[in-house]
C-alpha positions in Angstrom: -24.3 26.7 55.5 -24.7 28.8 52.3 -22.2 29.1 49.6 -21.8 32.6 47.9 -22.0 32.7 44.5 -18.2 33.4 43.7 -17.4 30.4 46.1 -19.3 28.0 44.0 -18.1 29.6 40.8 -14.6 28.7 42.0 -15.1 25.5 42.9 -16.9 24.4 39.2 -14.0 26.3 37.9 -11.5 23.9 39.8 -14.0 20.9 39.1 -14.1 21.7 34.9 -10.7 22.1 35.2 -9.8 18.8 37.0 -12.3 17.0 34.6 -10.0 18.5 31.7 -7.0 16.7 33.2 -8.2 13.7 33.7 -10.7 13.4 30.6 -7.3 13.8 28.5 -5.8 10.5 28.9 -8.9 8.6 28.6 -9.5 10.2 25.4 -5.8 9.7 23.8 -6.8 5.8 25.1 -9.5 5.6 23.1 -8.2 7.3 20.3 -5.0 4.5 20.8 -7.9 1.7 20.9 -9.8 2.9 17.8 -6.5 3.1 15.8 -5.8 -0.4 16.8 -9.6 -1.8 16.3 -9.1 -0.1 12.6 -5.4 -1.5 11.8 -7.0 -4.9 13.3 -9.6 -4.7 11.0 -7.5 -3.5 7.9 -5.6 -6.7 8.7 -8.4 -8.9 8.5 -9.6 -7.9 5.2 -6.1 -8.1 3.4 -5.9 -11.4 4.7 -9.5 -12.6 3.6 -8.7 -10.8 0.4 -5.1 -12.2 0.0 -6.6 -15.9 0.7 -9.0 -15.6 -1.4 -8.5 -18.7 -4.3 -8.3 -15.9 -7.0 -5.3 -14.2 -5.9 -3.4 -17.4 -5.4 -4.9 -18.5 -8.4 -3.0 -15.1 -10.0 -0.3 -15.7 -8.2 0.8 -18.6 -9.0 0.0 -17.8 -12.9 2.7 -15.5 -12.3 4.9 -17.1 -10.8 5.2 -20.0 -12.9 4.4 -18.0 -16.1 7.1 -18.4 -18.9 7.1 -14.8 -19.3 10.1 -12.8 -18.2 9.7 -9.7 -19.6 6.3 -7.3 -21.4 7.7 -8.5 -24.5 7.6 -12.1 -24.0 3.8 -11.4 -22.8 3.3 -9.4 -26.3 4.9 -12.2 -28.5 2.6 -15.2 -26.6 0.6 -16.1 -30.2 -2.5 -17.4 -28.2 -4.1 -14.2 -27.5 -6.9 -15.7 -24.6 -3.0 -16.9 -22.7 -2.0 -13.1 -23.1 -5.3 -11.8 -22.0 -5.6 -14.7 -19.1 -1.9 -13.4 -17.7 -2.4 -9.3 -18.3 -5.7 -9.9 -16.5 -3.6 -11.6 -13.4 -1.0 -9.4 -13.3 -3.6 -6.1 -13.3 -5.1 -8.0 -10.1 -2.0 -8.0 -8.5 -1.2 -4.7 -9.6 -4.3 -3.7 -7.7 -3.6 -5.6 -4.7 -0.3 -4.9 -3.9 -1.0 -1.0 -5.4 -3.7 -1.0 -2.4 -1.3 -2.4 0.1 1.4 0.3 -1.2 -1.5 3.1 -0.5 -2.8 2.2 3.0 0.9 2.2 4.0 1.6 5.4 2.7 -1.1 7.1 3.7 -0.7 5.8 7.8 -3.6 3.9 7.8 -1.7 1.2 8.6 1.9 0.7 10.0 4.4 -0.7 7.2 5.0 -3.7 10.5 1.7 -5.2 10.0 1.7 -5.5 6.6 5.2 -6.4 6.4 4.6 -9.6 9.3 2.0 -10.7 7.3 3.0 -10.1 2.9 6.9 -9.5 3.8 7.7 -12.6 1.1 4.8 -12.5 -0.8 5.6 -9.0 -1.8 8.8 -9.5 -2.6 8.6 -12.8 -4.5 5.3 -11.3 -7.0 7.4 -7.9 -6.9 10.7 -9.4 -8.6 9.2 -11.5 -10.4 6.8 -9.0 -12.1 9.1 -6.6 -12.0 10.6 -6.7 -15.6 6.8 -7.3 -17.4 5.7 -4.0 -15.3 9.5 -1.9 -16.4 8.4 -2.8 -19.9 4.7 -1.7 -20.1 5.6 1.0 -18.4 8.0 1.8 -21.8 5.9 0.9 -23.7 2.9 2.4 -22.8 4.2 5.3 -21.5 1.8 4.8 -18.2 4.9 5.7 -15.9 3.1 5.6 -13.0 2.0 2.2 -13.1 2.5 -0.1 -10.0 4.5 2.2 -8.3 2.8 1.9 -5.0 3.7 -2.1 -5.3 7.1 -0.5 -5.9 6.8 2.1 -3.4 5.9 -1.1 -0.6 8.4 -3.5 -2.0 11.5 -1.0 -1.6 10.1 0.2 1.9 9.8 -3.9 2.7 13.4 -4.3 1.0 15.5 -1.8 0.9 15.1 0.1 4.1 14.7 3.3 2.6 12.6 5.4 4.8 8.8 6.8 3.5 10.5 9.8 2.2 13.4 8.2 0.0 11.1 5.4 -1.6 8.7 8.0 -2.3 11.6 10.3 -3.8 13.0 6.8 -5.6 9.3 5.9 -7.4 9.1 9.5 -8.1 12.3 9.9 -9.9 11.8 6.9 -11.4 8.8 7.8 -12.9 9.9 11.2 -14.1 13.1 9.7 -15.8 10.9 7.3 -17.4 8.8 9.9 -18.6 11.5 11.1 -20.7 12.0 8.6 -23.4 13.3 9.1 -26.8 10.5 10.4 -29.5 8.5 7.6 -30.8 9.0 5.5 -28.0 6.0 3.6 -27.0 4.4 3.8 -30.3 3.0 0.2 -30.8 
């Protein structure tokens, strides 16, 4: 039995075409299992970092910090106190700003991070909240924290990706407008 050339031309045709089809599911599964293996492993390391002594240690600085506002944090007379605070708060500034980004940027959905920080975020954020309003003022650094922001009002508020993104923005760009000599220190 011999095949001519145009039969077995056709039938690779219809066999590259079938592999197509069924080669497209199994790559949208694995492209489903990597995401997962990535958001798995995204979890792990905010939790290792978040249970880390130091951040607790930070933590609970802050919240039980007699400080309420930046103000308060200028006016402390002990200067290594001030420093020992600023230097917790910038840690959890950098934590929670990290959270804020990987959320934002899909990496990982805002679910997972909210099942696991959903009361943490909210407790450092309202409590930090007022020293963070005032440096921004008074440093005229606008933009500071505002991805903590951005994943405390997605957390919070239910505003959608778009409005807290629209909120921190015109927040920011109001802030930005302060009176001349504002800031000056």
């Amino acid at each position: 039995m011999a095949f001519d050339v145009p039969d077995v031309s056709q039938f690779l045709g219809i066999l590259s075409y079938l592999a197509i089809l069924l080669g497209i599911p199994l790559v949208v599964m694995q492209i489903r299992q990597s995401n997962r293996l990535r958001e798995g492993q995204v979890v792990v390391n905010v939790m290792r970092s978040l249970g880390e002594s130091e951040i607790l240690r930070y933590w609970t600085m802050l919240s039980s910090s007699p400080y309420k506002t930046y103000e308060d944090v200028l006016k402390e007379p002990d200067a290594s106190k001030r420093d020992e605070f600023m230097t917790a708060l910038n840690k959890l500034v950098i934590t929670f700003e990290g959270l804020g980004i990987i959320v934002r940027r899909g990496i990982v959905p805002l679910g997972v991070i909210d099942d696991f920080v959903h009361g943490l975020t909210r407790e450092t954020w309202l409590r930090a909240e007022p020293i963070i309003q005032g440096y921004r003022k008074a440093t005229l650094h606008s933009e500071s924290a505002e991805w903590w922001e951005y994943l405390y009002l997605r957390m919070h508020s239910n505003l959608s990706d778009k409005q807290a993104l629209a909120f921190v923005t015109r927040n920011r760009e109001a802030r930005m407008k302060l009176p001349p000599g504002a800031g000056a220190e």
